[in-house]
KEKE-3310 file (N, C-alpha, C; in steps of 0.2 Angstrom, whole numbers, plus 5000, padded with zeros to 4 digits):
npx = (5277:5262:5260:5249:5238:5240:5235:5221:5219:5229:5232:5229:5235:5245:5252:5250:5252:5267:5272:5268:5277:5290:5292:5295:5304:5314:5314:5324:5336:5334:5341:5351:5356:5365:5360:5347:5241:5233:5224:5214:5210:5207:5208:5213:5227:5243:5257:5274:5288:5306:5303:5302:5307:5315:5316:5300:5295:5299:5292:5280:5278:5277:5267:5256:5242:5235:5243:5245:5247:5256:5269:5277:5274:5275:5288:5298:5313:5328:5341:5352:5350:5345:5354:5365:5364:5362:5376:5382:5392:5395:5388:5384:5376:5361:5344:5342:5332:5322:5313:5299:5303:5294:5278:5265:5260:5263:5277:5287:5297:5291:5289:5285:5290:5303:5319:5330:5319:5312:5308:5294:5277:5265:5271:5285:5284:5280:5293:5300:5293:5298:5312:5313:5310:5319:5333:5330:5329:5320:5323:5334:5337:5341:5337:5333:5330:5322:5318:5300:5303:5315:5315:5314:5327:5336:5333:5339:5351:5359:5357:5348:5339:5327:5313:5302:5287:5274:5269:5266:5260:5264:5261:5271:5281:5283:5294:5305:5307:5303:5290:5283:5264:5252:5247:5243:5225:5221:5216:5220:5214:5208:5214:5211:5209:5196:5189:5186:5180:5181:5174:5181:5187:5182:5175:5177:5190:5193:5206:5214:5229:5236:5245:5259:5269:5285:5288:5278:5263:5251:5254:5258:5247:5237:5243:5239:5226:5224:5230:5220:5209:5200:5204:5198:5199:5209:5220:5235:5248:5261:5267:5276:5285:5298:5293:5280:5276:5279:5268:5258:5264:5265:5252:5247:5252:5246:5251:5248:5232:5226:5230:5234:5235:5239:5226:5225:5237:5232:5222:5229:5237:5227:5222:5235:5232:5219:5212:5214:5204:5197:5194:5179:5177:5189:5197:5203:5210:5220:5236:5248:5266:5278:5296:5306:5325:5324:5328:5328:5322:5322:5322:5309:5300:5301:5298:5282:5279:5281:5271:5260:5257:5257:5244:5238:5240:5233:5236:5247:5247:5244:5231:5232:5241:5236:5226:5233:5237:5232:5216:5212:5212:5208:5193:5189:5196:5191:5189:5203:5211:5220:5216:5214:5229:5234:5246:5259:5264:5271:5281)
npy = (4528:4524:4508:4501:4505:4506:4509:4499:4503:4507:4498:4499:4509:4511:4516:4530:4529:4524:4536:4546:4540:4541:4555:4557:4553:4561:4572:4570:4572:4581:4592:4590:4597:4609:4620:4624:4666:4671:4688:4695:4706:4718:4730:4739:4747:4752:4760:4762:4772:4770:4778:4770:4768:4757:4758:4762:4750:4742:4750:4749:4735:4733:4741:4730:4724:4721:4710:4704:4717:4724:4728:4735:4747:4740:4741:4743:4747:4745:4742:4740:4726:4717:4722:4715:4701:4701:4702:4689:4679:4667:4650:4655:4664:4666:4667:4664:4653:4648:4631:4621:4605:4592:4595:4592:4597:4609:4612:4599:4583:4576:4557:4550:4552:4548:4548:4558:4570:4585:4600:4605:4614:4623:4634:4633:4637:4650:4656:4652:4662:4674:4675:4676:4690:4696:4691:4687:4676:4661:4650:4651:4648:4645:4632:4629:4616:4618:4616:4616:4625:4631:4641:4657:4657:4654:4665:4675:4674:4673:4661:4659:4671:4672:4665:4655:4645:4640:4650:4657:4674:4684:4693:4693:4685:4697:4705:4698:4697:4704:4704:4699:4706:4696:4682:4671:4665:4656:4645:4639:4621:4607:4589:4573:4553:4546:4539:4542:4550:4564:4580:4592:4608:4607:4601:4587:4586:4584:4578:4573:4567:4580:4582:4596:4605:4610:4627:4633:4641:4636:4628:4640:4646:4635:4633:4645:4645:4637:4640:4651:4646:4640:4630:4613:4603:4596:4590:4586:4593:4589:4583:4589:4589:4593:4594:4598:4587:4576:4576:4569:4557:4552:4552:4541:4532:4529:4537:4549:4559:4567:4578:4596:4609:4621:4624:4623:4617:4604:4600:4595:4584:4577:4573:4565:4552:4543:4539:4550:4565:4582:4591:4597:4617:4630:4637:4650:4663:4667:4671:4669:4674:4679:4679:4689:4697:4709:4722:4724:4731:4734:4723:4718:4726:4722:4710:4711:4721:4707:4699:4707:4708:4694:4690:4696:4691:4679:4670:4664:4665:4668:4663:4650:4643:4637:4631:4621:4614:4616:4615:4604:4597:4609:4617:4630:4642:4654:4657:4656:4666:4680:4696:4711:4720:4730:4744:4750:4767:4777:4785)
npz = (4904:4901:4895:4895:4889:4874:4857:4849:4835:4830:4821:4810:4803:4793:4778:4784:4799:4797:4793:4801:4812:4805:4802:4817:4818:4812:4818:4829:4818:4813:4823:4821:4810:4803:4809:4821:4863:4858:4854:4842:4828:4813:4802:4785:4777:4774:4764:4767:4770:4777:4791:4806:4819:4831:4844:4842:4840:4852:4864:4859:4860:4875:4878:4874:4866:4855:4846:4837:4827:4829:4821:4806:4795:4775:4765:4750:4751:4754:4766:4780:4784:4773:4766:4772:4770:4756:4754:4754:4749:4732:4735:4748:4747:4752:4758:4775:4783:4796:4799:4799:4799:4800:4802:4794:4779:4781:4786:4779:4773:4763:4765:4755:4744:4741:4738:4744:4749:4745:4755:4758:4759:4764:4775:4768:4755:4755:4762:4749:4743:4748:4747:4735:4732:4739:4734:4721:4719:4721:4725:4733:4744:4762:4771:4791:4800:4815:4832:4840:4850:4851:4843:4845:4852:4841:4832:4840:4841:4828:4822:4812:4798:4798:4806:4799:4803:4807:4819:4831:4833:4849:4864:4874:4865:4857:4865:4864:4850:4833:4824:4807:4801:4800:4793:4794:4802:4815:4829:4845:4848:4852:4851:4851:4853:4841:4848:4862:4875:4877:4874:4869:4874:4890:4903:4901:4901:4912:4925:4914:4904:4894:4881:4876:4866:4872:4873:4866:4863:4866:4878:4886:4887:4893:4904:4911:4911:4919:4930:4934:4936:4926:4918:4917:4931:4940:4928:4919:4913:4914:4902:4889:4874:4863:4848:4840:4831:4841:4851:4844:4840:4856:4859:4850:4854:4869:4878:4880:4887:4876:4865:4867:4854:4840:4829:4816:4812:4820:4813:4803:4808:4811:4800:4795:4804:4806:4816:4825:4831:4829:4843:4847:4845:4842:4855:4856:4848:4837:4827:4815:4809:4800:4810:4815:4818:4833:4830:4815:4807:4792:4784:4791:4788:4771:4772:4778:4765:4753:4760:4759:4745:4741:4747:4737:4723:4713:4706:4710:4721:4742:4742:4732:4735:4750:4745:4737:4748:4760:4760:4760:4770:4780:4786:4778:4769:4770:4783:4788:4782:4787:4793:4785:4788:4799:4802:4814:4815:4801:4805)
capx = (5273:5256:5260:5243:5232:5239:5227:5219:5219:5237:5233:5225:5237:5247:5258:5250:5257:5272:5274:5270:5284:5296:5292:5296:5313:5318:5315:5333:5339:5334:5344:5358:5357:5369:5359:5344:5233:5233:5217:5213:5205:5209:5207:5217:5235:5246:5263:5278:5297:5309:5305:5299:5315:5317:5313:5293:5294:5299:5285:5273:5277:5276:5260:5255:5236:5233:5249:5246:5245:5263:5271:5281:5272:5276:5291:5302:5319:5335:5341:5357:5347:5343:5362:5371:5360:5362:5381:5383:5396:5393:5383:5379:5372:5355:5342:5343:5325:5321:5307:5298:5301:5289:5272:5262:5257:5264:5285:5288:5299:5287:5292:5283:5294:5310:5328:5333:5314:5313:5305:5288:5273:5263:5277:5291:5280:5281:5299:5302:5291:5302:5318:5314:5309:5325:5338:5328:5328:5315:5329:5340:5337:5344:5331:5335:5324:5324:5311:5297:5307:5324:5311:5316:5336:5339:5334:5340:5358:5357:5357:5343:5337:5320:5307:5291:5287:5269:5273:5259:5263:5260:5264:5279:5286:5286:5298:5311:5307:5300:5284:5278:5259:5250:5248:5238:5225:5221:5217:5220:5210:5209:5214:5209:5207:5190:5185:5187:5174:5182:5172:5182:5192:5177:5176:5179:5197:5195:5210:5216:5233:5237:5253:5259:5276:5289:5288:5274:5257:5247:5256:5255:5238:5234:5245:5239:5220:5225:5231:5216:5205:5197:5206:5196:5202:5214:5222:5239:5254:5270:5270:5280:5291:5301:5291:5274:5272:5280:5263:5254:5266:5264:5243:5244:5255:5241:5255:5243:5225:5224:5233:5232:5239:5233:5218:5230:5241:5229:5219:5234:5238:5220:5224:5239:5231:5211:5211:5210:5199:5196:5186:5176:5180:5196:5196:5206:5211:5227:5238:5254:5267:5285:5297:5313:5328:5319:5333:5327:5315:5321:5317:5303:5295:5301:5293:5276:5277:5280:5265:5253:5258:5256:5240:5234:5241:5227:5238:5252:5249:5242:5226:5234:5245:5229:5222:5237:5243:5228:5211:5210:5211:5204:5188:5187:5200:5190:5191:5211:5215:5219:5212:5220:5234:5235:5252:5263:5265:5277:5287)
capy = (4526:4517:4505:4495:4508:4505:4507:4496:4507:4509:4492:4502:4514:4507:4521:4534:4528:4525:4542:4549:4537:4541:4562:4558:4550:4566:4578:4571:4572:4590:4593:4587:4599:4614:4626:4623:4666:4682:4690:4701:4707:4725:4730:4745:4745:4758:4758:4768:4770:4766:4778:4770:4768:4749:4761:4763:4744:4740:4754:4743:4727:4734:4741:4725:4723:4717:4711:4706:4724:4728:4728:4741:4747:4738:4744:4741:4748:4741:4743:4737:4716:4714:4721:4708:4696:4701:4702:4683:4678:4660:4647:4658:4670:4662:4669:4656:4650:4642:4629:4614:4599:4587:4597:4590:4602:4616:4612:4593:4580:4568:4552:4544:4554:4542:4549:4567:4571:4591:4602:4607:4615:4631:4640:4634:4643:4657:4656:4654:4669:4681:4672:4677:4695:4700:4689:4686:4669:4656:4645:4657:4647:4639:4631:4625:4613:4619:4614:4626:4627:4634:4647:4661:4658:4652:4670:4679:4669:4674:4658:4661:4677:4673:4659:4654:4640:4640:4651:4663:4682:4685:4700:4689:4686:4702:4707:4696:4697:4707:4700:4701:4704:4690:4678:4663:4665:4649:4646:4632:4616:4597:4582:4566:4547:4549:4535:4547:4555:4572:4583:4598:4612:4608:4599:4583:4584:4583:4570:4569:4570:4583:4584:4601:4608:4615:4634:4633:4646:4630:4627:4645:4646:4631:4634:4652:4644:4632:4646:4657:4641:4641:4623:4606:4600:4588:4590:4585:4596:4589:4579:4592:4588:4597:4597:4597:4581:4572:4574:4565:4549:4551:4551:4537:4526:4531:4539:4554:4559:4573:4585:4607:4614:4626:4620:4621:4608:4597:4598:4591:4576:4574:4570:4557:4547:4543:4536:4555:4569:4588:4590:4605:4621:4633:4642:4656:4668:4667:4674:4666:4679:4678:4680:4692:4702:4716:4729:4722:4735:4735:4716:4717:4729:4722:4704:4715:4720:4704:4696:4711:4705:4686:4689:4701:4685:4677:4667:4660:4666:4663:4656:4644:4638:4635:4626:4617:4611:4615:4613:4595:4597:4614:4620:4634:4646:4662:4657:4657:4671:4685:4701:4716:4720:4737:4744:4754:4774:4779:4791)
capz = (4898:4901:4891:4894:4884:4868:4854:4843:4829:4830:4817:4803:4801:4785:4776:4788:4803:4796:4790:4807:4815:4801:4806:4823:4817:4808:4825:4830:4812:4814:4830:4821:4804:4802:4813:4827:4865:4857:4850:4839:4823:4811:4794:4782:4776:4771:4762:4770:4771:4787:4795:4812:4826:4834:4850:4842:4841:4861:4864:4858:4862:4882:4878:4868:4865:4851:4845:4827:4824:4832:4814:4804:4788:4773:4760:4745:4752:4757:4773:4783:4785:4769:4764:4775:4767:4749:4752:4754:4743:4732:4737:4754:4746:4754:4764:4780:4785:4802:4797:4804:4794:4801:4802:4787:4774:4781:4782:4782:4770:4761:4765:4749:4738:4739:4738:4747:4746:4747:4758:4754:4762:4765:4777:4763:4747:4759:4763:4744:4741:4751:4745:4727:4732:4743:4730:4714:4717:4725:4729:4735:4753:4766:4776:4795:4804:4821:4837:4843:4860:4849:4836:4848:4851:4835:4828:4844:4841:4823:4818:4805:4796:4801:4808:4794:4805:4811:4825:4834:4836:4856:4866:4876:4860:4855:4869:4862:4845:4829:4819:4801:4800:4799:4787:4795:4805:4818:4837:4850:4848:4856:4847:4854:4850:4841:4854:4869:4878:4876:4868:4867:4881:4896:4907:4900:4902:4921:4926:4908:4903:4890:4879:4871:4862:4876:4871:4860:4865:4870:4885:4890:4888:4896:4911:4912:4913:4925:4937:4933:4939:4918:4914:4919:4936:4938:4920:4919:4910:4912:4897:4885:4870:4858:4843:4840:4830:4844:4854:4841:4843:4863:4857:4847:4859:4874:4884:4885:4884:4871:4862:4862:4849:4835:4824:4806:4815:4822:4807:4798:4812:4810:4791:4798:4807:4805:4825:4830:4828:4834:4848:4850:4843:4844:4861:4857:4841:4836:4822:4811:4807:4801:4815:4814:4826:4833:4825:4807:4804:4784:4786:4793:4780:4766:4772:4775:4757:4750:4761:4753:4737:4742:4746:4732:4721:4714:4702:4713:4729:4748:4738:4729:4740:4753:4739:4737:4755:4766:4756:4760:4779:4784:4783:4774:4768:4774:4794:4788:4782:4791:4793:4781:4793:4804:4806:4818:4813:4797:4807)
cpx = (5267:5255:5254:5239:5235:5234:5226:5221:5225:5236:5233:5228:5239:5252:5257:5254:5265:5276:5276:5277:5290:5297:5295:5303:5317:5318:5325:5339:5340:5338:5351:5361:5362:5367:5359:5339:5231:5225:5217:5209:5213:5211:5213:5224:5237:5254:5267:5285:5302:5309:5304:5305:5312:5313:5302:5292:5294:5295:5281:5270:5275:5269:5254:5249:5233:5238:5250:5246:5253:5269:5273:5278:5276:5282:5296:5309:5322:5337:5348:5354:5350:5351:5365:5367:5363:5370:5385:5385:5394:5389:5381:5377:5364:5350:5339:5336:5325:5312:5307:5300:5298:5282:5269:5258:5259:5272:5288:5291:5294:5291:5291:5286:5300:5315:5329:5325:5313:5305:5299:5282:5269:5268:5283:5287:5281:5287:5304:5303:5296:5310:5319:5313:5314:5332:5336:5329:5325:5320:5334:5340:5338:5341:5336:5330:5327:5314:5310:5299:5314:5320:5315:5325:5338:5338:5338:5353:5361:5359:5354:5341:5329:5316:5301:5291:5279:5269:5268:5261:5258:5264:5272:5283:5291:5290:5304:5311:5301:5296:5284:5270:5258:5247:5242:5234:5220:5217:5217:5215:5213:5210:5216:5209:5198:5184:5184:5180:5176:5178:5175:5185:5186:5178:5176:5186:5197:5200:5211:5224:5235:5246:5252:5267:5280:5288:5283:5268:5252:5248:5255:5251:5234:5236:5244:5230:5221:5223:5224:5210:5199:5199:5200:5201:5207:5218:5230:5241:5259:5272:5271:5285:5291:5298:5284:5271:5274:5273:5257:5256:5262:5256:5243:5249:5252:5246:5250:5235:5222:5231:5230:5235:5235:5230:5222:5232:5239:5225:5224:5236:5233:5219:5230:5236:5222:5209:5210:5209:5200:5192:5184:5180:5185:5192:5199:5208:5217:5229:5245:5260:5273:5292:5305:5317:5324:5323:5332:5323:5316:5317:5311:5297:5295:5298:5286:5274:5275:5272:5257:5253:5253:5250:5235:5233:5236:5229:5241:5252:5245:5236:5227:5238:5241:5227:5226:5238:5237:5221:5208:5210:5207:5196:5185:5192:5199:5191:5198:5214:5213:5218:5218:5224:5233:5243:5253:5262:5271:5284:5287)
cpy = (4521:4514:4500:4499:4512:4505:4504:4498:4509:4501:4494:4505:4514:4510:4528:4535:4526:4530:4545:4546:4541:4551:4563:4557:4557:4570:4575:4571:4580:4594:4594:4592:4606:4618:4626:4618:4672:4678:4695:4701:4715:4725:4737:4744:4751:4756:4764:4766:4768:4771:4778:4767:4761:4752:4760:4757:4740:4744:4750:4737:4728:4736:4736:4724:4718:4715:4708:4712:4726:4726:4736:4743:4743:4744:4741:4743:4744:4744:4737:4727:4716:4715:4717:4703:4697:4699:4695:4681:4672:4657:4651:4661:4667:4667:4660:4659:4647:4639:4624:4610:4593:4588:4595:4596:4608:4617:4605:4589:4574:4560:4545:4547:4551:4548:4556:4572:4580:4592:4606:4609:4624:4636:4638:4639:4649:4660:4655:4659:4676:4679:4676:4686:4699:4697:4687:4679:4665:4653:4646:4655:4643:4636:4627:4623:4614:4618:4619:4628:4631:4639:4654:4663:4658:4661:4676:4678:4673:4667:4656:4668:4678:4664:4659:4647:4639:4645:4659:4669:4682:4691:4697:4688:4691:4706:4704:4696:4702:4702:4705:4702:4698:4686:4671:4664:4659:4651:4638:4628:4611:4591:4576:4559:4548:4543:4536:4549:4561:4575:4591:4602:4611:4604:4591:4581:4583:4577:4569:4572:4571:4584:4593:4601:4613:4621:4636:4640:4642:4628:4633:4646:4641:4631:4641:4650:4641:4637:4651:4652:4639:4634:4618:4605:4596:4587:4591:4587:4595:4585:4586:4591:4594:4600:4594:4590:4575:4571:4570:4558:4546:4548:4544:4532:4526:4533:4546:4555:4562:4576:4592:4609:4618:4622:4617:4615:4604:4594:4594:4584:4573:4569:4563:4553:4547:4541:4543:4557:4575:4588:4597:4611:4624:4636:4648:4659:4667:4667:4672:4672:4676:4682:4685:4694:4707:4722:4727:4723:4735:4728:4715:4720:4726:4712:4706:4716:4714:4700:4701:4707:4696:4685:4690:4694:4682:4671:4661:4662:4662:4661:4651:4642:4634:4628:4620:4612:4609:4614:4608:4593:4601:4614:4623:4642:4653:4662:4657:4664:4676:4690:4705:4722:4729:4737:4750:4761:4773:4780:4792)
cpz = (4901:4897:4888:4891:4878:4865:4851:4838:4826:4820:4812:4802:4794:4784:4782:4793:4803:4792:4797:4811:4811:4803:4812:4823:4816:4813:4827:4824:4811:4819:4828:4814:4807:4804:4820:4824:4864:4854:4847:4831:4819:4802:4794:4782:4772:4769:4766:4771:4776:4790:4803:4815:4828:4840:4849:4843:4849:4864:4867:4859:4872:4883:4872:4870:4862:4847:4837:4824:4825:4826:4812:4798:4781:4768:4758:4749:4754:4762:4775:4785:4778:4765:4766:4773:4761:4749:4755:4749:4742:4734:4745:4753:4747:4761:4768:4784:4790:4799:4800:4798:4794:4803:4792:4784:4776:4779:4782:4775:4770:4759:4761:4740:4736:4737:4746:4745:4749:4750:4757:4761:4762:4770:4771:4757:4752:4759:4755:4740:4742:4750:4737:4727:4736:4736:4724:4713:4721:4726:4732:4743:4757:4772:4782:4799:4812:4825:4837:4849:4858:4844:4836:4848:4844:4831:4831:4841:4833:4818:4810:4804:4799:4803:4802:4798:4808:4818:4828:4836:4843:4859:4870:4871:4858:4857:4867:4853:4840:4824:4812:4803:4800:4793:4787:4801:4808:4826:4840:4851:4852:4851:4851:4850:4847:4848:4859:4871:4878:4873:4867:4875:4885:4900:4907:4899:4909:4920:4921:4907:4895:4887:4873:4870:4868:4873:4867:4866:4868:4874:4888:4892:4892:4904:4915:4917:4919:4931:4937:4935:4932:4913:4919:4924:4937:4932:4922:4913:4909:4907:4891:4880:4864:4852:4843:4839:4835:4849:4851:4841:4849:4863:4856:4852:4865:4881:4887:4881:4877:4872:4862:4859:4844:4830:4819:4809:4816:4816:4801:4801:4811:4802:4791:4799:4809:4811:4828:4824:4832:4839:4850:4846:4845:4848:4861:4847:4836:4827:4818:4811:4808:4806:4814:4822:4826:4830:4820:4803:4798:4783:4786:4789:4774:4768:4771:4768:4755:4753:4758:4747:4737:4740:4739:4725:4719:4709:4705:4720:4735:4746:4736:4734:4746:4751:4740:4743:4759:4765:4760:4770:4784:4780:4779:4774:4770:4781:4793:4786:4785:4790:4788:4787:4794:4805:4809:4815:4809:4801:4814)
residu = (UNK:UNK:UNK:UNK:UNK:UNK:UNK:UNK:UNK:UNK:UNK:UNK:UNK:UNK:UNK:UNK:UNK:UNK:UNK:UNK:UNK:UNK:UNK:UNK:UNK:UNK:UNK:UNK:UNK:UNK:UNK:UNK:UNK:UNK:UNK:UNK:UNK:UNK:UNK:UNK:UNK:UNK:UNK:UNK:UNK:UNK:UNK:UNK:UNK:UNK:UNK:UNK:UNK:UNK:UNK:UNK:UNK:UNK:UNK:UNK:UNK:UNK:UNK:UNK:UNK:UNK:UNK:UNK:UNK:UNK:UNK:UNK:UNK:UNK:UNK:UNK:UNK:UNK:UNK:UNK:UNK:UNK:UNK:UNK:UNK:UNK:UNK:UNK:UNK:UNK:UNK:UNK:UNK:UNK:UNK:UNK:UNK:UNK:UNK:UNK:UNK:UNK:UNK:UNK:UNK:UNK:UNK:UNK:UNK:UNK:UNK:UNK:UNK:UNK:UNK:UNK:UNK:UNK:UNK:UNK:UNK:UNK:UNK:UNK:UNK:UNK:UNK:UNK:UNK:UNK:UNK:UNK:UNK:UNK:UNK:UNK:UNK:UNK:UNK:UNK:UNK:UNK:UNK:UNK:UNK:UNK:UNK:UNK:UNK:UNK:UNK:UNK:UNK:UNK:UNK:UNK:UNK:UNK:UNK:UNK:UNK:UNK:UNK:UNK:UNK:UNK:UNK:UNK:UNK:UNK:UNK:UNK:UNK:UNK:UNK:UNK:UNK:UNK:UNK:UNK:UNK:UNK:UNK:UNK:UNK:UNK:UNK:UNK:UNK:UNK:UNK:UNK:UNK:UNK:UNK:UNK:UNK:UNK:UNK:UNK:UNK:UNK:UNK:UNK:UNK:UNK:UNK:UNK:UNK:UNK:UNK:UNK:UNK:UNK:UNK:UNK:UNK:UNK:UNK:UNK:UNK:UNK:UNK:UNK:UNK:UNK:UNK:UNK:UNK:UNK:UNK:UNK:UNK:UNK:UNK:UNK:UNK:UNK:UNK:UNK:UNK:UNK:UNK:UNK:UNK:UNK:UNK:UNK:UNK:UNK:UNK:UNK:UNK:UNK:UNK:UNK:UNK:UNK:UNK:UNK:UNK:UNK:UNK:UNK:UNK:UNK:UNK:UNK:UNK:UNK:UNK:UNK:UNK:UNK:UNK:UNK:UNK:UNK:UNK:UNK:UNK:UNK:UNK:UNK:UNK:UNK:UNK:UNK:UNK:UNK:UNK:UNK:UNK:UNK:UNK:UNK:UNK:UNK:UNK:UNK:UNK:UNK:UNK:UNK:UNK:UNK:UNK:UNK:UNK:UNK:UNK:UNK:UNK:UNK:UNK:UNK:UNK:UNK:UNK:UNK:UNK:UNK:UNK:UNK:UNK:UNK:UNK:UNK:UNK:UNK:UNK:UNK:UNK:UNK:UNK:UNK:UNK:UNK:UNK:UNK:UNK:UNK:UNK:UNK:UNK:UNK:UNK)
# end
């Protein structure tokens, strides 16, 4: 730790900074609970029943392109998931959720709510959503807070039925795992001190040291440019932790120089802590999308559906929730949402 480039600004924080800290506390809180650079574009949507084979899905992931697209059409049936699901006797009768619970406004425990303060954000309204439409009850779920470096095992494991977690559908993924459509769409940005000279992914990181999320699409991407000669010179990468919000601590204790992560997310740190800022625009595309097992094609369709609906929603859906959670940080709700979704063939 370079302890001697502490920042001033660490003074100003007030409740802020002592939210951020208290999020960082809750990463090994989370560790401890009862579980754990894509691009693209595409309009038109069609409804259809199961009949596309798990085989059409490993297909596609091998010839993966565009990989927000590599989806099963939306539909109402029931299907061998969604019955081992339904047939949870008693209180487990629950769909089990992997979620963050230290990203502000997307899945994080507000720490100015006082007692056992529940879980809230733009991926929990989501993880409601599909709660209420497979068991007839928005509460009907068992959220587990797991790190972005366990999103993958934890659903491979079957620890959880699925990931709503901020979590970027990418062709690598898709070889270990089945996407929803997408739901949010984002790309990798810079979050700096706003005192820095950085202005964003150029050449103003020469000789800087960057933190990103072990497992996260930030780190791939950035160690992909490295190697492809496309990163700033001299840019140090081995600073890596667990969970995203832990690179905002690292930030604000001047352990590193910047943060990459997705835009939404910085845009919400950016909201924590008024000492940083984004710098430069997002350099890449990138897609959201709820994460399933790859045999879970009923799943995976009947998540589709509900996300049609979510959006159509003009009452209670992914508008109002936007409104709700993200309004106050992002931009502008048309650069977020994502394109109307392309799927896979019926049959």
């Amino acid at each position: 730790m370079r302890a001697g480039r502490l920042r001033t600004g660490l003074k100003g924080w007030g409740g802020v900074g002592a939210m951020a800290l208290a999020c960082a506390l809750a990463v090994l809180a989370a560790l401890l609970l009862p579980m754990v650079h894509s691009h693209g574009g595409g309009d038109g949507s069609d409804d259809g029943g199961h009949g596309v084979a798990h085989g059409s899905q490993a297909r596609a992931a091998q010839e993966c392109t565009d990989p927000e697209k590599q989806t099963l059409a939306p539909s109402g049936d029931d299907g061998p998931t969604i019955d081992e699901i339904r047939s949870r006797e008693g209180e487990k009768r629950k769909l089990i959720v992997g979620v963050d619970q230290n990203s502000y406004r997307w899945g994080y425990r507000d720490p100015n709510s006082g007692g056992d303060a529940e879980l809230e954000g733009f991926d929990i309204d989501l993880a409601h959503r599909i709660a209420e439409d497979i068991l007839g009850d928005a509460d009907a779920v068992q959220f587990k807070a797991i790190p972005t470096d366990q999103r993958i095992p934890a659903i491979q494991d079957g620890r959880v039925d699925m990931v709503v977690r901020t979590m970027t559908i990418n062709c690598d993924r898709l070889e270990d795992v089945a996407f929803s459509a997408p739901y949010f769409r984002t790309g990798q940005q810079v979050l700096a001190p706003k005192s820095a000279k950085i202005t964003g992914y150029d050449g103003t990181l020469a000789g800087k040291e960057i933190c990103t999320a072990a497992g996260s699409t930030a780190l791939s991407t950035l160690e992909q440019d490295q190697k492809d000669g496309r990163l700033a010179e001299g840019v140090d990468l081995r600073t890596t932790v667990p969970n995203q919000l832990d690179c905002l601590v690292r930030l604000q204790l001047g352990e590193v120089d910047a943060v990459v992560t997705d835009g939404a997310l910085a845009a919400s740190q950016a909201a924590q802590d008024p000492t940083v800022e984004l710098k430069g625009d997002a350099f890449t595309t990138e897609y959201y999308g709820v994460a399933m097992k790859k045999d879970a094609d009923d799943l995976v369709r009947r998540v589709n559906r509900v996300l049609e609906q979510w959006r159509a929603d003009r009452a209670g859906g992914w508008q109002h929730s936007y409104d709700r959670w993200l309004s106050e940080t992002m931009d502008d709700a048309a650069k977020s949402l994502p394109p109307t979704p392309q799927y896979l063939r019926k049959s």
